[in-house]
C-alpha positions in Angstrom: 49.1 166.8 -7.1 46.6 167.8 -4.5 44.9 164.5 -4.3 47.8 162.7 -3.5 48.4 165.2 -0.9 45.1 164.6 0.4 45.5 161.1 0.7 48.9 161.2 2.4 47.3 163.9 5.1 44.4 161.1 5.2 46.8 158.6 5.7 48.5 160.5 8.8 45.5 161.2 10.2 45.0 157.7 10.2 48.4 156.6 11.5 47.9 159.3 14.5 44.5 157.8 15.4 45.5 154.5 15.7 48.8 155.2 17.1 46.4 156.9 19.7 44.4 154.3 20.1 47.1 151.9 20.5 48.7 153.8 23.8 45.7 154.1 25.6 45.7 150.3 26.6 49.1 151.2 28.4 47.9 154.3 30.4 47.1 152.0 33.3 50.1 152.3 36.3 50.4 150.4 39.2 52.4 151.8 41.8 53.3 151.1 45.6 50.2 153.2 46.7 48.0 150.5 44.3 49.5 147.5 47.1 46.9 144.8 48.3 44.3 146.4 46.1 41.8 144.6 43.7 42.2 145.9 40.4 39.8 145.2 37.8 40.9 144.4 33.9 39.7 143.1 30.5 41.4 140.7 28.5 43.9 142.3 26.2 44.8 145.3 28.8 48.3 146.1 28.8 49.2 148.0 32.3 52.5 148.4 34.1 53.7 147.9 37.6 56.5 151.0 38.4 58.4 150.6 41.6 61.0 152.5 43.3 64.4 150.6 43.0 68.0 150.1 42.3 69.9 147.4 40.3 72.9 148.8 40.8 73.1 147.1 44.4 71.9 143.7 43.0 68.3 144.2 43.9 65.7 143.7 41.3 61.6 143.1 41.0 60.7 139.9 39.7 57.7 138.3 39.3 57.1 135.5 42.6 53.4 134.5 41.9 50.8 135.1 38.9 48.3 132.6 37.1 50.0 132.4 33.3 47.0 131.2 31.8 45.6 135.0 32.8 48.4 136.9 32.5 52.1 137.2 31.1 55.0 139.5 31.9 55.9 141.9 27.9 59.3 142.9 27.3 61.9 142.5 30.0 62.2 144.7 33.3 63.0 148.0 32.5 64.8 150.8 34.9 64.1 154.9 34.5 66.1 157.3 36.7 65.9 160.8 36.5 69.6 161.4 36.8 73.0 160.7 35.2 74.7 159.6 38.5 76.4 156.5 39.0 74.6 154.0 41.1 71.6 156.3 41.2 68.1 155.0 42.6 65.3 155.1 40.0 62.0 153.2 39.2 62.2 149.8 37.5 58.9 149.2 35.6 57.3 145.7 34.4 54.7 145.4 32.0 51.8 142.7 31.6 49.3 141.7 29.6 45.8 140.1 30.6 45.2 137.0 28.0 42.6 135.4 29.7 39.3 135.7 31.9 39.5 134.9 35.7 41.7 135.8 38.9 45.1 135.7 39.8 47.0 137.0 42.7 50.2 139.2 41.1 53.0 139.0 43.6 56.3 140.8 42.8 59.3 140.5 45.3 62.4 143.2 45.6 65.5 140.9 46.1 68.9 139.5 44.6 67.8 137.0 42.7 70.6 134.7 43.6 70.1 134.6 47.5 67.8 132.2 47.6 68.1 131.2 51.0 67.0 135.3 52.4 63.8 136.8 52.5 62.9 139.8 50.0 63.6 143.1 51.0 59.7 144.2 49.8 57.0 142.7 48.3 54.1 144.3 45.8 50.6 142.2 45.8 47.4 143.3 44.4 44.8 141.1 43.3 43.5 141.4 39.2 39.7 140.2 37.9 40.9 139.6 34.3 36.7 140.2 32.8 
């Protein structure tokens, strides 16, 4: 009896250190202060990009320019608020993943995607060294 509950507290351990391990690639945020900078990854970083916004008037960020062969959007766009309110502004967040070596401008617009014809309301740009 007490080895097998010393190899299920061994096993915990383990799934706690490498569910640990596993976050730690996502602790990088990019945020509006992190605009026209150089940011520096390695291939296999997971980081997101959190913005201030508000689907519920239309308006979304999407993804305008990035080099795919460096780097691809995970999971779809996601939107956090920190309220129950109807209509309520919040952060929308997109995630990415480096997958290859090189450089790539990432440029994110703030618009509705189907007016095509009308400038975005903001843009996001930094530049990323995928090493």
């Amino acid at each position: 009896m007490k080895r097998t509950i010393g190899c299920l507290t061994a096993f915990l351990v383990l799934i706690v250190s490498v569910s640990a391990c596993s976050s730690d690639a996502d602790d990088r945020t990019l945020t509006a202060e992190n605009a026209s900078q150089t940011i520096e990854l390695n291939v296999g970083d997971i980081f997101s990009v959190e913005l201030e916004g508000n689907p519920s008037t239309g308006y979304t960020w999407e993804v305008a320019e990035m080099d795919t062969a460096l780097l691809i959007q995970v999971g779809e766009t996601e939107f956090e608020t920190d309220n129950d309110l109807v209509g309520a502004s919040g952060v929308l967040i997109l995630r990415f993943e480096a997958i290859g070596t090189g450089e790539t401008p990432l440029h994110l617009v703030y618009h509705r995607p189907w007016e095509e014809d009308i400038p975005p309301e903001e843009t996001f740009d930094v530049s990323l060294v995928v090493k």
